[in-house]
C-alpha positions in Angstrom: 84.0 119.0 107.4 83.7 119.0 103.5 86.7 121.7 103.4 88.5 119.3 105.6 88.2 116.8 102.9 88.6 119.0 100.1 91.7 119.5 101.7 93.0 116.2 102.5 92.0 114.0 100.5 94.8 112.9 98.8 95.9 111.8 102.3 95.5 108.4 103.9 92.3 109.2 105.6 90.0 107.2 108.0 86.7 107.8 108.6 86.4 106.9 112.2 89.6 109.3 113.2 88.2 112.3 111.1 85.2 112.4 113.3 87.0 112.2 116.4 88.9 115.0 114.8 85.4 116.8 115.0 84.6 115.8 118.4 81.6 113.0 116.8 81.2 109.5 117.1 81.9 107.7 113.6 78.2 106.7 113.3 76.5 110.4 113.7 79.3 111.8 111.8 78.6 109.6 108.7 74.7 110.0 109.3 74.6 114.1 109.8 77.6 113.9 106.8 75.2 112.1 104.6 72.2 113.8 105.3 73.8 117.2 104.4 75.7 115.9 101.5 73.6 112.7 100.3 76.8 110.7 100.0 78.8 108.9 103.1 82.1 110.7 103.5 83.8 107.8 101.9 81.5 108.4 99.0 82.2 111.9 99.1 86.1 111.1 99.3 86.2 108.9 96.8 84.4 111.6 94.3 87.0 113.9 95.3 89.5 111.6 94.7 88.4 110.4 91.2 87.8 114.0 90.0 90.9 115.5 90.9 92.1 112.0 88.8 90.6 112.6 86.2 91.5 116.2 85.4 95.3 115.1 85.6 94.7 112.5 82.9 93.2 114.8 80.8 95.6 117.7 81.4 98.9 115.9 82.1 101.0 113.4 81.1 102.5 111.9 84.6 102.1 108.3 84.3 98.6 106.9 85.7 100.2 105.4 89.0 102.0 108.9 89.8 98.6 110.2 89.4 96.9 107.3 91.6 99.1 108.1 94.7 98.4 112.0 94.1 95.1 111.6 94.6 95.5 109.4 97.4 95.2 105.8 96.4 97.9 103.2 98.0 98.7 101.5 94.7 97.7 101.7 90.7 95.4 98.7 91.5 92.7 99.8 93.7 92.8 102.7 91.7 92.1 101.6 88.5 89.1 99.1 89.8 87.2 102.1 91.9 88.2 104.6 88.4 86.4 102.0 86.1 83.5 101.2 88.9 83.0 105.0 89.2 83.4 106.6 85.9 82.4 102.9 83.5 85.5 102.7 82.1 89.7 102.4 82.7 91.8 105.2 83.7 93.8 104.5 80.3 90.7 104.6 78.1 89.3 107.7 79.7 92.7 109.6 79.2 92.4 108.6 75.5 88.9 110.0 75.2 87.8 106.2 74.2 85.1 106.3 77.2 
């Protein structure tokens, strides 16, 4: 399951269809994901989503919506508020070191 993620997660994923992917209900296959984990998988997606993120902004210079729909968000928008809600500061600011 987390190699599944690791995997896809730049991809527009849904909860509900990645555990009938494994055969589980949605509701056991958050609570056995988040008991072996200690995150929900949209926790744990969202992590892999930001830190993938953030080592492009540090090691590239692609524009910070190219690098919002590379690591799966739909627009620069919900990107930037769950960056800043995660990590305490913008996407900008934390590519300039100023975070």
């Amino acid at each position: 399951m987390h190699q599944f993620l690791q995997l896809h997660y730049a991809e527009p994923l849904r909860i509900e269809a990645i555990a009938h992917l494994f055969g589980f209900h949605r509701s056991y296959f958050t609570q056995q994901f988040t008991q072996n984990t200690g995150q929900s998988p949209q926790q744990y997606l969202q992590q892999l989503r930001l830190d993938r993120a953030k080592e492009l902004l540090c090691s590239s210079s692609l524009p910070i919506g190219e690098i919002a729909l590379s690591v799966g968000y739909p627009d620069l928008y919900m990107f930037s508020r769950a960056f800043k809600l995660q990590v305490g500061c913008s996407p900008s600011a934390y590519r300039k070191g100023s975070c």
